[in-house]
C-alpha positions as a LaTeX table, in Angstrom:
\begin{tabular}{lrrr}
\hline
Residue & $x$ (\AA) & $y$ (\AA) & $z$ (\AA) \\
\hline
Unk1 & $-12.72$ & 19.97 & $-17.58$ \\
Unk2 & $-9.91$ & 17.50 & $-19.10$ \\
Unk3 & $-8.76$ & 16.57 & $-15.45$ \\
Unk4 & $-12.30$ & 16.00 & $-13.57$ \\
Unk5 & $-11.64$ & 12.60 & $-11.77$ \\
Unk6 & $-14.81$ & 11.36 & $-14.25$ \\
Unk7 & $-12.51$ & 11.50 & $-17.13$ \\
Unk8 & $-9.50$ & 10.10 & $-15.86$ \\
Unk9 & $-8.35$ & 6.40 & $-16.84$ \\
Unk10 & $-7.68$ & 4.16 & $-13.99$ \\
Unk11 & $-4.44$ & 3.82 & $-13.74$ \\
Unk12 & $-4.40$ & 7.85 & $-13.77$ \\
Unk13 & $-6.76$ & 7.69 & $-11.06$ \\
Unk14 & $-3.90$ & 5.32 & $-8.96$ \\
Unk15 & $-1.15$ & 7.32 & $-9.74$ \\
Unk16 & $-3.19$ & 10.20 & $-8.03$ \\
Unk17 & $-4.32$ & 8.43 & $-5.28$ \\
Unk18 & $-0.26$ & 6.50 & $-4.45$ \\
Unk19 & 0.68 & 10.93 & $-4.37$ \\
Unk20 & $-1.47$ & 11.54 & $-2.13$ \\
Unk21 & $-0.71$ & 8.36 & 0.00 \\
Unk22 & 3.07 & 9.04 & 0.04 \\
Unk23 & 2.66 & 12.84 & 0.90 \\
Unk24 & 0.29 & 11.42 & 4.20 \\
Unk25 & 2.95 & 9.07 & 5.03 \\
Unk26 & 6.37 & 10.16 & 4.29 \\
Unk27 & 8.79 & 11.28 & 7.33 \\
Unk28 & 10.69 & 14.00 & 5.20 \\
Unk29 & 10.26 & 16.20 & 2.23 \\
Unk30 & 12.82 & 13.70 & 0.43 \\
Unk31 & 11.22 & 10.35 & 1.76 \\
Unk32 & 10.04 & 8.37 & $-1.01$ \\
Unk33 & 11.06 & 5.14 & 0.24 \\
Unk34 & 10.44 & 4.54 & 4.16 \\
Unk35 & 9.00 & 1.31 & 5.27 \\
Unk36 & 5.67 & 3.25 & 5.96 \\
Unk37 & 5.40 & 5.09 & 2.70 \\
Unk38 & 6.13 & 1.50 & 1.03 \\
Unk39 & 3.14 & $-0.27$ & 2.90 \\
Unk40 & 1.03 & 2.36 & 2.03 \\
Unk41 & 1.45 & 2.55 & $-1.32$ \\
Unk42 & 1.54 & $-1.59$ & $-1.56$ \\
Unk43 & $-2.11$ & $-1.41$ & 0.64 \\
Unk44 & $-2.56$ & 1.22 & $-1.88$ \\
Unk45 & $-1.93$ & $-0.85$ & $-5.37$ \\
Unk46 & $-3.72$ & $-3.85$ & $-3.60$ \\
Unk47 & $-6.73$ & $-2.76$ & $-3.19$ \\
Unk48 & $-7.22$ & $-1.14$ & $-6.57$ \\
Unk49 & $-6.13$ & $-4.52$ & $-8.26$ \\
Unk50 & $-8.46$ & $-6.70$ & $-5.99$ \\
Unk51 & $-11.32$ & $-4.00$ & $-7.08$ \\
Unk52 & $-10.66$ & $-4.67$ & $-10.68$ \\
Unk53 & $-9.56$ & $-8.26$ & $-10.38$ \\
Unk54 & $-11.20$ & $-11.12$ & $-12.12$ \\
Unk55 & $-11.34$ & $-14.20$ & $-10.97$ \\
Unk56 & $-9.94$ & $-16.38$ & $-13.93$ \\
Unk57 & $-7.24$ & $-13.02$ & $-14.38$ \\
Unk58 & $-4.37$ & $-15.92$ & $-12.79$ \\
Unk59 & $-1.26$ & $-13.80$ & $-13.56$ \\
Unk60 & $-3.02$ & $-10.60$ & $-11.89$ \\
Unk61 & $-3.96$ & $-13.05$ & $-8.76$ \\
Unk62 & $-0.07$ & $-13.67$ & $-8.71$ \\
Unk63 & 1.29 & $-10.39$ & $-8.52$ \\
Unk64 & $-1.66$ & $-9.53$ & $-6.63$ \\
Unk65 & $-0.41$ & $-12.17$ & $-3.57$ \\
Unk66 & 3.33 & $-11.07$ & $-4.53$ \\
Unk67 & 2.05 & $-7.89$ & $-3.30$ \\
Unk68 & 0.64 & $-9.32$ & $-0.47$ \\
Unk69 & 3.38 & $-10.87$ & 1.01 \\
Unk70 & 5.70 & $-8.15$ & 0.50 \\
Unk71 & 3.86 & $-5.73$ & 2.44 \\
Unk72 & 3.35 & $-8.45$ & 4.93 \\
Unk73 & 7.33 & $-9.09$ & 5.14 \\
Unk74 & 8.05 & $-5.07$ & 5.25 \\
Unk75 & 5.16 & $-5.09$ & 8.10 \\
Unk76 & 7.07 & $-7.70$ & 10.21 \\
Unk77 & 10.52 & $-5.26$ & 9.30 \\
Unk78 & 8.42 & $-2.79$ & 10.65 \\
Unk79 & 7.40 & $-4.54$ & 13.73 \\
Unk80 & 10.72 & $-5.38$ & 14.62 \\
Unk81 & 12.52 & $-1.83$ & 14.32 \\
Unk82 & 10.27 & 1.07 & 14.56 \\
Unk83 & 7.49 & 0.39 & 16.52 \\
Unk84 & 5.86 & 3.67 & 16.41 \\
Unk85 & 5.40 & 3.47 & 12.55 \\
Unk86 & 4.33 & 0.19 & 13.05 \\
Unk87 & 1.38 & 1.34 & 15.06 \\
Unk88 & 0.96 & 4.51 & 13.01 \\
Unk89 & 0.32 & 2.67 & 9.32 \\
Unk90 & $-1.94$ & 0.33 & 11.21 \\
Unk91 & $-3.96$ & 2.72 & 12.07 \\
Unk92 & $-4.17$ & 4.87 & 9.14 \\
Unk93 & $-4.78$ & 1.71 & 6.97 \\
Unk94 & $-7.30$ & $-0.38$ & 8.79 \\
Unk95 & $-4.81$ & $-3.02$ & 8.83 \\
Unk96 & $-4.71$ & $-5.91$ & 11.23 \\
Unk97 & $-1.97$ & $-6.27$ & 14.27 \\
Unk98 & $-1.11$ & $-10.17$ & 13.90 \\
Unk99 & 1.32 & $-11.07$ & 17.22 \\
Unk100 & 2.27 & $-14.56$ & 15.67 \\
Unk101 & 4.72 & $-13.44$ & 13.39 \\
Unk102 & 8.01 & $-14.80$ & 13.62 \\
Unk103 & 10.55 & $-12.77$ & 14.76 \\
\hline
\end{tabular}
């Protein structure tokens, strides 16, 4: 079968996996957007790049920690406002709770 996950390139493979990510996450049928759904899909993205990554690969390594610190500032946006999300994509993800952010 064309569509067995053994054919599949892996960027197809991502695109997959950031559906299914969004469906688990998103608030409404139209949500696409939402703090949580964006973490997800950034924890998402960043782990397939650091999977793939090679170590000399500097312009990867960039976008990679660009990456990084964007989930980490939508995180701390999180934090602040909604704190049952918050808790919720921590959870899910395996992420960490870090209490020393600046508020």
């Amino acid at each position: 079968m064309y569509f067995h996950p053994d054919n599949m390139s892996s960027a197809e493979k991502l695109k997959i996996e950031l559906a299914k990510v969004r469906d688990e996450f998103k608030m409404s049928d139209s949500d696409c957007g939402s703090g949580r759904v964006q973490v997800a899909q950034l924890t998402t993205k960043i782990k397939h790049l650091s999977s793939v990554l090679h170590k000399k690969d500097k312009h990867s390594i960039k976008g990679l920690q660009a990456m990084v610190q964007r989930r980490k500032r939508i995180l701390k946006y999180l934090r602040r406002t909604d704190w049952d999300s918050y808790c919720l994509v921590l959870s899910k993800l395996g992420l960490r709770d870090n209490p020393n952010y600046k508020h």
